[in-house]
mmCIF file of the C-alpha atoms, coordinates in Angstrom:
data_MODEL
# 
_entry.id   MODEL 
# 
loop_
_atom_site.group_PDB 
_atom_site.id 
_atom_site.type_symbol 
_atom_site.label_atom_id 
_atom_site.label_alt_id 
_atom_site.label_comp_id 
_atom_site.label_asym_id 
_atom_site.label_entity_id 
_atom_site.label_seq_id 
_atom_site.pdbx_PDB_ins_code 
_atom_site.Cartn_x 
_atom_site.Cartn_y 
_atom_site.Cartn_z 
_atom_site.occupancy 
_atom_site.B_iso_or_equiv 
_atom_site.pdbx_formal_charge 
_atom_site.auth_seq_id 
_atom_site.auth_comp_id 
_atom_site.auth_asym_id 
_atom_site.auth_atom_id 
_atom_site.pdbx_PDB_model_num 
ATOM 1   C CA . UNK A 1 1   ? 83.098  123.586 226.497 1.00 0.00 ? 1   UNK A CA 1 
ATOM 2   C CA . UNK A 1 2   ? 84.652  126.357 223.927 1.00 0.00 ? 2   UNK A CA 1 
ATOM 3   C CA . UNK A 1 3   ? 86.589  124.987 221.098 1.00 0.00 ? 3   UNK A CA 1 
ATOM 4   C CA . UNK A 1 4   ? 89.665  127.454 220.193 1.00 0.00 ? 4   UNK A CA 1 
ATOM 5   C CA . UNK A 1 5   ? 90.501  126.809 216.043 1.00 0.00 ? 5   UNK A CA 1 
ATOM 6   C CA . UNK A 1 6   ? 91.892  128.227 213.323 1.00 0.00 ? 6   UNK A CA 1 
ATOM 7   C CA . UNK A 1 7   ? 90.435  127.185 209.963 1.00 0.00 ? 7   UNK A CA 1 
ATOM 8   C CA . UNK A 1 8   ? 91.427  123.669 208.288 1.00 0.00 ? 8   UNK A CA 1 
ATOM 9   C CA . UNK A 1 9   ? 94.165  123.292 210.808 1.00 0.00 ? 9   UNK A CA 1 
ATOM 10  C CA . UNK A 1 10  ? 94.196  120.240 212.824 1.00 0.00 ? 10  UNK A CA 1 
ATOM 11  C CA . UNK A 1 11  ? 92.015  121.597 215.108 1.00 0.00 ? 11  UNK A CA 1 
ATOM 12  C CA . UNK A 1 12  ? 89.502  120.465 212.923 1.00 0.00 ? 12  UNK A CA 1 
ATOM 13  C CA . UNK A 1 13  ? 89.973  117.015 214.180 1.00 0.00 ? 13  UNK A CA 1 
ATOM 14  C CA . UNK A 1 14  ? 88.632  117.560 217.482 1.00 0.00 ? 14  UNK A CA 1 
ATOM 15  C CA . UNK A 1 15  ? 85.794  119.804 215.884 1.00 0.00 ? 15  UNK A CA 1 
ATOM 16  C CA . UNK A 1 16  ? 84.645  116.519 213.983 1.00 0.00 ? 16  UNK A CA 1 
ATOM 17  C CA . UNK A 1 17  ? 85.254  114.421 217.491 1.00 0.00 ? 17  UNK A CA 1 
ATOM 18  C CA . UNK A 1 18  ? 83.131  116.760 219.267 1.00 0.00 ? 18  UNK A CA 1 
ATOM 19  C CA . UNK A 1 19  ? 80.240  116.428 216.846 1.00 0.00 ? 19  UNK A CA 1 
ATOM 20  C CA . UNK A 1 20  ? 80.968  112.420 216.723 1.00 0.00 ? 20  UNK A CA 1 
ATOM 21  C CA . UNK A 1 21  ? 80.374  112.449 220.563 1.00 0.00 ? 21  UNK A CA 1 
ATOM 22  C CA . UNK A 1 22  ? 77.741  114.261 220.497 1.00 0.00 ? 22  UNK A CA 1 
ATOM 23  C CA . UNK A 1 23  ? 78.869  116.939 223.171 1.00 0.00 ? 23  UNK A CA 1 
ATOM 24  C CA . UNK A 1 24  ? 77.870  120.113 223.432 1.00 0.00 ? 24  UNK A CA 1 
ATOM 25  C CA . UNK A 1 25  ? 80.671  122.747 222.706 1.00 0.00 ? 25  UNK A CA 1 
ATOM 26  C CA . UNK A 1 26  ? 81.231  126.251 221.043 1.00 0.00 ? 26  UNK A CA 1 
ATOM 27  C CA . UNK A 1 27  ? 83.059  126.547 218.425 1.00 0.00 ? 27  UNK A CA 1 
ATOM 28  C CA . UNK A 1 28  ? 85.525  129.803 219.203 1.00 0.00 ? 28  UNK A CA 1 
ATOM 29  C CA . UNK A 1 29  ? 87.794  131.063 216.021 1.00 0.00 ? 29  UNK A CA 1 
ATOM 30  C CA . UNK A 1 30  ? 90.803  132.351 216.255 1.00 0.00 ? 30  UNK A CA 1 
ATOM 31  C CA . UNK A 1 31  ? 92.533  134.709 213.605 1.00 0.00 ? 31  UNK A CA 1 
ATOM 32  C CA . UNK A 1 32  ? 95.547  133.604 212.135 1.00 0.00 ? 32  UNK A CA 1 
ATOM 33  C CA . UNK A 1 33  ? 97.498  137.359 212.179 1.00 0.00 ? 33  UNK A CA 1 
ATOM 34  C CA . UNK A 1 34  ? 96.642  138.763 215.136 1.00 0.00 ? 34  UNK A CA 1 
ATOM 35  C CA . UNK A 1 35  ? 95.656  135.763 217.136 1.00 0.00 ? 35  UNK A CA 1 
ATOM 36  C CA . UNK A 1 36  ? 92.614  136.973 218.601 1.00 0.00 ? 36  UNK A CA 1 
ATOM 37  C CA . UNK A 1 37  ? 90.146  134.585 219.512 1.00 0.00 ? 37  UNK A CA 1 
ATOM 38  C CA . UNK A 1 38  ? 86.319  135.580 218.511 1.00 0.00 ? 38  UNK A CA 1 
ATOM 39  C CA . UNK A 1 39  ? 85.503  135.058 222.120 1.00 0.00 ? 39  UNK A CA 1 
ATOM 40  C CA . UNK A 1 40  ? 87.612  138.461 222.939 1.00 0.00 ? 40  UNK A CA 1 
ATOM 41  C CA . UNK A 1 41  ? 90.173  136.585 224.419 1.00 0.00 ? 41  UNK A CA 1 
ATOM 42  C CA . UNK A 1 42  ? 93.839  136.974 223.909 1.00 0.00 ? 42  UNK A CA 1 
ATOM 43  C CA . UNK A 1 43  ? 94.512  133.244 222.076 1.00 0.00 ? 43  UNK A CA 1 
ATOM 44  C CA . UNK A 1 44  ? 98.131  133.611 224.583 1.00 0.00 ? 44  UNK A CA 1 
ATOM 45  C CA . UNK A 1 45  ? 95.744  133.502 227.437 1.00 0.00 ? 45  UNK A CA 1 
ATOM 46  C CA . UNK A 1 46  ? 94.425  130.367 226.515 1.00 0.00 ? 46  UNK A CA 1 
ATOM 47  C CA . UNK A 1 47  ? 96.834  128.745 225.193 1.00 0.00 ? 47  UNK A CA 1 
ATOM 48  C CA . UNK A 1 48  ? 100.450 129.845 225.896 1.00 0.00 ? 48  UNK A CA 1 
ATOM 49  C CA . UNK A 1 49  ? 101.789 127.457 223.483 1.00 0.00 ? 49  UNK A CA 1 
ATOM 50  C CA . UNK A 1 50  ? 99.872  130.078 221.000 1.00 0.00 ? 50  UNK A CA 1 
ATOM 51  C CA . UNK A 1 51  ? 98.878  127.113 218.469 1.00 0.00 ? 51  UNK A CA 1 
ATOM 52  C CA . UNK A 1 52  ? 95.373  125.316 218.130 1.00 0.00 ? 52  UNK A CA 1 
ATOM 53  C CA . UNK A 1 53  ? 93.441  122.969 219.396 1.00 0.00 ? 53  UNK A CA 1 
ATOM 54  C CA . UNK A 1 54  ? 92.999  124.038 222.939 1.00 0.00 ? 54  UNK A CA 1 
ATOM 55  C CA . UNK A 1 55  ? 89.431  123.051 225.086 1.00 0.00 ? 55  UNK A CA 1 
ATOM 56  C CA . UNK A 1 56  ? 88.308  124.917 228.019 1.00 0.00 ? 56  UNK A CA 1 
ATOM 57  C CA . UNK A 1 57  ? 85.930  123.249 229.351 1.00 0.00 ? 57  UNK A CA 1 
ATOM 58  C CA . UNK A 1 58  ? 83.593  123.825 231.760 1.00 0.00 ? 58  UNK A CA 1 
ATOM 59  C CA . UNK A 1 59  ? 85.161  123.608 235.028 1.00 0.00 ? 59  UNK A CA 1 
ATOM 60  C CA . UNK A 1 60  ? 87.260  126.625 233.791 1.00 0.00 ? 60  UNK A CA 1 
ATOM 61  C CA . UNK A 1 61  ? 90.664  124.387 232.719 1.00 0.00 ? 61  UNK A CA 1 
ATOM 62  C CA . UNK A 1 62  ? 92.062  124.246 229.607 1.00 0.00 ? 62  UNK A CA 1 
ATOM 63  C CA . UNK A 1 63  ? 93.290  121.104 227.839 1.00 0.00 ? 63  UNK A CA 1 
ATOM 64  C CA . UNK A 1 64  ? 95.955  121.482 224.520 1.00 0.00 ? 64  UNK A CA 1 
ATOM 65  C CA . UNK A 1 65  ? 97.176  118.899 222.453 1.00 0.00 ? 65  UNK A CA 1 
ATOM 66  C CA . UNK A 1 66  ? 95.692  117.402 219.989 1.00 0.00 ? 66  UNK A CA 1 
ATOM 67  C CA . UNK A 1 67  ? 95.887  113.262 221.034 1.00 0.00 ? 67  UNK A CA 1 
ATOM 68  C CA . UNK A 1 68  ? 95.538  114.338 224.466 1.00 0.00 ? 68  UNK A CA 1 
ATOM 69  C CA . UNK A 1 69  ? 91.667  116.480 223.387 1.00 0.00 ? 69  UNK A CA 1 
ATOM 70  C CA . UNK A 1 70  ? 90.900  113.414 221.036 1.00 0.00 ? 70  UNK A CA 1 
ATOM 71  C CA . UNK A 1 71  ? 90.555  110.941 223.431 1.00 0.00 ? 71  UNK A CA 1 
ATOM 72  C CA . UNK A 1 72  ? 89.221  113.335 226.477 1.00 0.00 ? 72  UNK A CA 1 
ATOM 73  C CA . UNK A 1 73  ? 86.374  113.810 224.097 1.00 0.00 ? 73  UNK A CA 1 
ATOM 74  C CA . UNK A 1 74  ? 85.948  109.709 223.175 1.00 0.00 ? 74  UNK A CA 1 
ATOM 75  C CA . UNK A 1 75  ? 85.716  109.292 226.809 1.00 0.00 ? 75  UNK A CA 1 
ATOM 76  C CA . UNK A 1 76  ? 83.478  111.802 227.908 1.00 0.00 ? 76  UNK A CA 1 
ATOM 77  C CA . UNK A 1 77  ? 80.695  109.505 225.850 1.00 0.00 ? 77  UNK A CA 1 
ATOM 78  C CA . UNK A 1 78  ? 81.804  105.601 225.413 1.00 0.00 ? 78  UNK A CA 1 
ATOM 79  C CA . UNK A 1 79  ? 79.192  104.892 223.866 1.00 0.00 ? 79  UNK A CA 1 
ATOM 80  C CA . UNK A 1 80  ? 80.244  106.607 220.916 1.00 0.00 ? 80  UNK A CA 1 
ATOM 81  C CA . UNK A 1 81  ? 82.760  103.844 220.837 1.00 0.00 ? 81  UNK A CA 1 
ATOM 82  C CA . UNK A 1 82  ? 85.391  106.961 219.484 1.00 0.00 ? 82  UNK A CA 1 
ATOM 83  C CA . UNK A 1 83  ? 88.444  104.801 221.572 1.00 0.00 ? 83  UNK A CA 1 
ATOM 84  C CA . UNK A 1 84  ? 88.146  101.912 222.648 1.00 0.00 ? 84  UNK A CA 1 
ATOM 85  C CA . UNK A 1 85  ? 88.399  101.446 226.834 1.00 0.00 ? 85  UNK A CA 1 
ATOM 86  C CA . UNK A 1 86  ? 91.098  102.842 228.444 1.00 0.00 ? 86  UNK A CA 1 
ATOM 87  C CA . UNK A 1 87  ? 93.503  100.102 229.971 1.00 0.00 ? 87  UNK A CA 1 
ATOM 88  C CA . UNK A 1 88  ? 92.636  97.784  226.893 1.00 0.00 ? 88  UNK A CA 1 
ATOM 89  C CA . UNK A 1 89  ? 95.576  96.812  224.429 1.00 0.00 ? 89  UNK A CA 1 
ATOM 90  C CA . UNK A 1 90  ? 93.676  98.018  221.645 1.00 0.00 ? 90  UNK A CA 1 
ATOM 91  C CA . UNK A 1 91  ? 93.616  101.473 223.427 1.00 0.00 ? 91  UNK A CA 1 
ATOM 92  C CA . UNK A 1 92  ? 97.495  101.350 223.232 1.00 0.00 ? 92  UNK A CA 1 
ATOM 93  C CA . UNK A 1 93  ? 96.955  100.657 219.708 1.00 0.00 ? 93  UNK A CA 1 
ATOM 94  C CA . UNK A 1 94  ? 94.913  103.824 219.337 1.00 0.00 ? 94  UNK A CA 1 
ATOM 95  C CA . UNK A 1 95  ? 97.217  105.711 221.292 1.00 0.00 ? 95  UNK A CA 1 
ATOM 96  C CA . UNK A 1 96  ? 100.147 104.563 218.893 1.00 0.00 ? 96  UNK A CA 1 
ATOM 97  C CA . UNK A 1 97  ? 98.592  105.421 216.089 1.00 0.00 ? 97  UNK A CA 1 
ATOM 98  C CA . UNK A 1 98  ? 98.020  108.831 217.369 1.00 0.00 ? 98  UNK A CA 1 
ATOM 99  C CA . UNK A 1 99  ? 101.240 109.476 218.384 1.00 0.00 ? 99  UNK A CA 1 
ATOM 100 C CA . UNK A 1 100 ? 102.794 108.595 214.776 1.00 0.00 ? 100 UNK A CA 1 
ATOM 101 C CA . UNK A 1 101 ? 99.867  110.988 212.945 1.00 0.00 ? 101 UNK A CA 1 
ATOM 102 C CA . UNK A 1 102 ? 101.090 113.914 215.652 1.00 0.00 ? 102 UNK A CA 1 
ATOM 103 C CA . UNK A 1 103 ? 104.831 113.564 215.460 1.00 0.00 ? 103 UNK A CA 1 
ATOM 104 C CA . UNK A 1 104 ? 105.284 111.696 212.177 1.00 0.00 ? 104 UNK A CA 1 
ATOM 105 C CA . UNK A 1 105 ? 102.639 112.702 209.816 1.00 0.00 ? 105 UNK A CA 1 
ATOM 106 C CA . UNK A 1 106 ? 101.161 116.131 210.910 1.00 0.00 ? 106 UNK A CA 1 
ATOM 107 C CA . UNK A 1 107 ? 105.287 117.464 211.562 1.00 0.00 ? 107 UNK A CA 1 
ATOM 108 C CA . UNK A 1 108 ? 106.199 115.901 208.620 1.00 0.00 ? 108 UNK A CA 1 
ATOM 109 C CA . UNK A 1 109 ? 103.339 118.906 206.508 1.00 0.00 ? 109 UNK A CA 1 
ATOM 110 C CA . UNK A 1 110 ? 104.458 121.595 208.805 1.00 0.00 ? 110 UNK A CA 1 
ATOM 111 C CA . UNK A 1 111 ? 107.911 122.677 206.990 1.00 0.00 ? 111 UNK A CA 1 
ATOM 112 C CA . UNK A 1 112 ? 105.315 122.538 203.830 1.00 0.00 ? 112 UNK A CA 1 
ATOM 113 C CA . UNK A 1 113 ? 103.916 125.395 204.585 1.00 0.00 ? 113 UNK A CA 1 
ATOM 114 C CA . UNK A 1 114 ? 106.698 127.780 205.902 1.00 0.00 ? 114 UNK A CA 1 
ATOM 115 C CA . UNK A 1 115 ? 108.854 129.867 204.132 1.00 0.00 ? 115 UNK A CA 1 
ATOM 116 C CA . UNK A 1 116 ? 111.884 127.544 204.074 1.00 0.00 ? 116 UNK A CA 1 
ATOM 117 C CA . UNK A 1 117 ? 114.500 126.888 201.420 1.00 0.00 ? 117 UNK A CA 1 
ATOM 118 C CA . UNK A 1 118 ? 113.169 124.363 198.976 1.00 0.00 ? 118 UNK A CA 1 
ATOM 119 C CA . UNK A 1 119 ? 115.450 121.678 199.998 1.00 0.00 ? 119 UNK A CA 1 
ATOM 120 C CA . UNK A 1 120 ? 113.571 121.845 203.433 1.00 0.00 ? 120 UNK A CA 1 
ATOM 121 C CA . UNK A 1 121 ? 110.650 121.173 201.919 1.00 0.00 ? 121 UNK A CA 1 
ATOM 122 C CA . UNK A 1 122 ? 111.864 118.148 199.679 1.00 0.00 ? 122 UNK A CA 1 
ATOM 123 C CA . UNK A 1 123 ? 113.629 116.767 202.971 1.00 0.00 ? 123 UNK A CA 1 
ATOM 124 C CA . UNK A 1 124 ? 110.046 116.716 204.789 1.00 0.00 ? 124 UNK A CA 1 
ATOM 125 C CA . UNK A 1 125 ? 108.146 115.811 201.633 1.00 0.00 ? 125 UNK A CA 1 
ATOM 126 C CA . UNK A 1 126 ? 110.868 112.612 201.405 1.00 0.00 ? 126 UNK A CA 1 
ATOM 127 C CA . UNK A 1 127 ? 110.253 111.658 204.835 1.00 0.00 ? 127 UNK A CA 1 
ATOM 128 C CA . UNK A 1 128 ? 106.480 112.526 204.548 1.00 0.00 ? 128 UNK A CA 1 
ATOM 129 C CA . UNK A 1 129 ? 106.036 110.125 201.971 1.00 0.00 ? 129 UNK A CA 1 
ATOM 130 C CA . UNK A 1 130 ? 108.154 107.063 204.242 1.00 0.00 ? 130 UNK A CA 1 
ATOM 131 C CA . UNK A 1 131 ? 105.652 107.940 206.647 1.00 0.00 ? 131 UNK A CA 1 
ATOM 132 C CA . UNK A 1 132 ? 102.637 107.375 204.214 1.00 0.00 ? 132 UNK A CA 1 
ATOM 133 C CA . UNK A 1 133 ? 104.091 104.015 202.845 1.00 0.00 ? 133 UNK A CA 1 
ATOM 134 C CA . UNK A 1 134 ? 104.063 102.669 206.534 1.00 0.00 ? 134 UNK A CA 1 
ATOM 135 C CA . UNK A 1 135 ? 100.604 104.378 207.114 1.00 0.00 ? 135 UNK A CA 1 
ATOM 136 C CA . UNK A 1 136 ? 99.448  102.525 204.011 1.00 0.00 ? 136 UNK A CA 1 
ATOM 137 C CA . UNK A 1 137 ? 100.662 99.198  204.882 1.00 0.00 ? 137 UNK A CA 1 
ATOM 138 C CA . UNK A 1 138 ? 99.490  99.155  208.328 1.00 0.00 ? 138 UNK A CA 1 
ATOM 139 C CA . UNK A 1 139 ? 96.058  100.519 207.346 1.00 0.00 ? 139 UNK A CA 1 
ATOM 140 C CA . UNK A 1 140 ? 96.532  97.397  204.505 1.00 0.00 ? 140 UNK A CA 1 
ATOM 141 C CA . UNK A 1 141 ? 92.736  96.237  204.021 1.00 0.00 ? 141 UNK A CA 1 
ATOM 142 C CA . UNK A 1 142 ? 91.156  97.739  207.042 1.00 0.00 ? 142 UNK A CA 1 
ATOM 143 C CA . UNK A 1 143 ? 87.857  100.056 207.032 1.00 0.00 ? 143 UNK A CA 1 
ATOM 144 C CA . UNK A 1 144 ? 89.718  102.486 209.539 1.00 0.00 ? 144 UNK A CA 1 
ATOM 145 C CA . UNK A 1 145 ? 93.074  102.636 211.399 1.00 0.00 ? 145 UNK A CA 1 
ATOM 146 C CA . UNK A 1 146 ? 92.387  100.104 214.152 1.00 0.00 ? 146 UNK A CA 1 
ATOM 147 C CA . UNK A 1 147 ? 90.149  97.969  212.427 1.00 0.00 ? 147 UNK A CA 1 
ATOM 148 C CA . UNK A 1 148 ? 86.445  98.044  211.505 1.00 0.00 ? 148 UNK A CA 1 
ATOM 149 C CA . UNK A 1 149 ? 85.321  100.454 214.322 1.00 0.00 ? 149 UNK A CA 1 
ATOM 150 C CA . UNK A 1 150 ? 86.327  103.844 213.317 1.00 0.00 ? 150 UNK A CA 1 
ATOM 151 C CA . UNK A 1 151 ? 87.873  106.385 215.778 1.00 0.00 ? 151 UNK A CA 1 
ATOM 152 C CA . UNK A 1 152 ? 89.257  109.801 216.673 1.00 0.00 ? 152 UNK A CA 1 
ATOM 153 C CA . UNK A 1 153 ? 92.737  108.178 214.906 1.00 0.00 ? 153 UNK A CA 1 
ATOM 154 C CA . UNK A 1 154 ? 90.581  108.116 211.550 1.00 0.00 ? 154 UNK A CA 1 
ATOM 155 C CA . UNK A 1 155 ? 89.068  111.658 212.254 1.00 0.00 ? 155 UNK A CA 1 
ATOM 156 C CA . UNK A 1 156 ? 92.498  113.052 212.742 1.00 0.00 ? 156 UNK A CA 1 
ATOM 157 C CA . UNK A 1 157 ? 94.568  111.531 209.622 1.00 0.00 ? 157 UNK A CA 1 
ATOM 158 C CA . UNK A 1 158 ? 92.008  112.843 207.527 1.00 0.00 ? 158 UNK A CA 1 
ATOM 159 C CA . UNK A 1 159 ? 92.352  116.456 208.620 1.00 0.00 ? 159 UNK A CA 1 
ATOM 160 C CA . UNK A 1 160 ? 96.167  115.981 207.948 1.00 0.00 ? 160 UNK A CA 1 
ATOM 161 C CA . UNK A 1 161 ? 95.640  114.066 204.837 1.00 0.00 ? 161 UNK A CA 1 
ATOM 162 C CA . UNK A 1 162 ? 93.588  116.631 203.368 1.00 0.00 ? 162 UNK A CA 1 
ATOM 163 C CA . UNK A 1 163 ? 96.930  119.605 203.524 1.00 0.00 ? 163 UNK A CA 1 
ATOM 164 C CA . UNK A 1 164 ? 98.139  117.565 200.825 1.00 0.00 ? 164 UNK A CA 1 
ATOM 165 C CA . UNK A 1 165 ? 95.772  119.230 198.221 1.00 0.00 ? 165 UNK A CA 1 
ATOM 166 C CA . UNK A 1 166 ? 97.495  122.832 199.369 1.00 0.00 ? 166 UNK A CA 1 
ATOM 167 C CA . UNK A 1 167 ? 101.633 121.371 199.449 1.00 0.00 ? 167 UNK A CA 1 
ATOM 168 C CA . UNK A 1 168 ? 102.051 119.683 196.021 1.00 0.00 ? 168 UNK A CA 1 
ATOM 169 C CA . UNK A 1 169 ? 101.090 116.178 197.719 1.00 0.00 ? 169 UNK A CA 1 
ATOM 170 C CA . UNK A 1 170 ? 99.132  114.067 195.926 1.00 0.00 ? 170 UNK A CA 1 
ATOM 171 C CA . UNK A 1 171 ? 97.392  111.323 198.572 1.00 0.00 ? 171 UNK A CA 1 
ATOM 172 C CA . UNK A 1 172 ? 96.227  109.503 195.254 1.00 0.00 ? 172 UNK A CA 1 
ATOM 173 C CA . UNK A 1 173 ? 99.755  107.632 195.421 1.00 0.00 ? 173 UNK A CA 1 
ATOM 174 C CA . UNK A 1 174 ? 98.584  105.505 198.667 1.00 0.00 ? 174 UNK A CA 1 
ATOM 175 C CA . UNK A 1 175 ? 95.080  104.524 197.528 1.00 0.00 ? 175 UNK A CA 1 
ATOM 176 C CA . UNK A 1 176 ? 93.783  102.961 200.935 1.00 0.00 ? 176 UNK A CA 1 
ATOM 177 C CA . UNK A 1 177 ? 94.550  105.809 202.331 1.00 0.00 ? 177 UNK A CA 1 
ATOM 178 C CA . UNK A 1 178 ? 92.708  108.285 200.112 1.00 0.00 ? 178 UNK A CA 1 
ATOM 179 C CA . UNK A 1 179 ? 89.396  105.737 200.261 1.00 0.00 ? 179 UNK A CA 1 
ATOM 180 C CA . UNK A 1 180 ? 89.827  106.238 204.046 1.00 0.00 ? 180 UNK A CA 1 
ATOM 181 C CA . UNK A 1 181 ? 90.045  109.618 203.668 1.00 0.00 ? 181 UNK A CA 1 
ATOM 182 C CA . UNK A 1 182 ? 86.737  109.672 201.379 1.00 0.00 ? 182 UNK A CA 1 
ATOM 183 C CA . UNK A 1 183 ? 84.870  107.078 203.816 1.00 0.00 ? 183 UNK A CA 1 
ATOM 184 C CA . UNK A 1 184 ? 85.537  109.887 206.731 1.00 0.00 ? 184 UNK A CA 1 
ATOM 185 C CA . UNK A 1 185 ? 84.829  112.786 204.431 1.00 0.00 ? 185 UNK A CA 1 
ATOM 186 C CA . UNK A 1 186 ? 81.244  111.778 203.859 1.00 0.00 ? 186 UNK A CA 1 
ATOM 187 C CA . UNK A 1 187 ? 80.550  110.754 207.281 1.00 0.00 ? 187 UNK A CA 1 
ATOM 188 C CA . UNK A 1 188 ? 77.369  113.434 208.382 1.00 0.00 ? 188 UNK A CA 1 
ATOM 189 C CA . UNK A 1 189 ? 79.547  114.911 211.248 1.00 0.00 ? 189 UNK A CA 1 
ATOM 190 C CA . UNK A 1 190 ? 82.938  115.149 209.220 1.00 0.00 ? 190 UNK A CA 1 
ATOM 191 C CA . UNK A 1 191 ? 80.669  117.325 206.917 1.00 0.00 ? 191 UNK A CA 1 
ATOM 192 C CA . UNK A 1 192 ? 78.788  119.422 209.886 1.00 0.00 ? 192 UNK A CA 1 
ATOM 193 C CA . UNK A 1 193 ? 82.464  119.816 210.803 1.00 0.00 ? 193 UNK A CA 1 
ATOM 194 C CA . UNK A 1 194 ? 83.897  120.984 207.811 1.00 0.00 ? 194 UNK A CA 1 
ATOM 195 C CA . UNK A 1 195 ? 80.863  123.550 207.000 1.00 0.00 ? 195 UNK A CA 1 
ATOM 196 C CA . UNK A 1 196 ? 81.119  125.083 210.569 1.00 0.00 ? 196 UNK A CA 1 
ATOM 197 C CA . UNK A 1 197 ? 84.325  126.156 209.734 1.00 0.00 ? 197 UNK A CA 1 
ATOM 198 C CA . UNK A 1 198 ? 83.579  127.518 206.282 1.00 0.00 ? 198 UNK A CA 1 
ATOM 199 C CA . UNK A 1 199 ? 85.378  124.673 204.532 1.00 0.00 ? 199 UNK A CA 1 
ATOM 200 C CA . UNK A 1 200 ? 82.575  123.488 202.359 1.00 0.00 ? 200 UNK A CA 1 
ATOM 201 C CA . UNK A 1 201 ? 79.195  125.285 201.704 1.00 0.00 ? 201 UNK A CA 1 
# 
């Protein structure tokens, strides 16, 4: 399997997910100007939505999406216990959570980082921060999202989490969610992760 990314975007999620599931995968950059991917490929060829993550895998087709790649890689090794079983209510659960990080979280930074006209930006940081109260009350006293057991939802929040540093958003205002952000940062393959895309040293 190839891994198209660009650095620190969310692509990084699945990067950590891959590592987490012990797969086997290569890790394929793609530059941010000219969208070349290091493999020689056109990224548009991959990818035709032009934006990161997208998964080839070895049967030659290409998966995009970031919830969609998340739980393709929990289920290519259960064990892991990445997701819980597909069919399950808790599943759902996973599946929710994803959803709200995709649309209502990770959306909610794009505008951040655009040049838009500053009320943009303090419309998306307003509705960022509803977003983050509700994130912090469900999350409440939980290890990770969906309980004790942590998942792809976990791996993915703290990629987003972490664009606050770079946007003037300070994740220190919702407390449980910066400890779950530090419990994921120091897991071994978060930091394998994070160092195979230059992130950390």
């Amino acid at each position: 399997m190839k891994l198209y990314y660009l650095t620190g975007a969310c692509s990084l999620a699945s990067n950590i997910a891959l590592r987490e599931a012990g797969l086997k995968f290569q890790l394929v950059q793609v530059d941010r100007k000219t969208r070349k991917a290091a493999d020689g490929l056109d990224f548009t060829e991959v990818n035709p939505k032009n934006y990161v993550p997208a998964l080839t895998l070895d049967s030659g087709e290409t998966l995009t999406e970031n919830a969609v790649l998340l739980q393709y890689i929990a289920d290519r090794n259960p064990a892991a216990k990445l997701a819980p079983p597909a069919g399950t209510m808790e599943r759902y659960r996973l599946m929710e959570w994803l959803s709200f990080i995709s649309a209502e979280i990770h959306k909610s930074f794009s505008p951040l980082f655009r040049d838009v006209p500053e009320a943009v930006k303090d419309y998306a940081r307003n509705n960022l921060h509803s977003r983050l109260d509700y994130a912090q009350r469900a999350l409440g006293s939980k290890s990770y999202l969906t309980g004790e057991q942590y998942t792809v939802a976990d791996a993915y929040l703290f990629v987003v989490l972490g664009w606050g540093a770079h946007v003037n958003v300070d994740i220190g205002r919702w407390p449980q969610l910066k400890s779950l952000c530090e419990r994921v940062g120091a897991r071994p393959h978060t930091l394998e992760a994070l160092k195979s895309e230059g992130l950390l040293k």
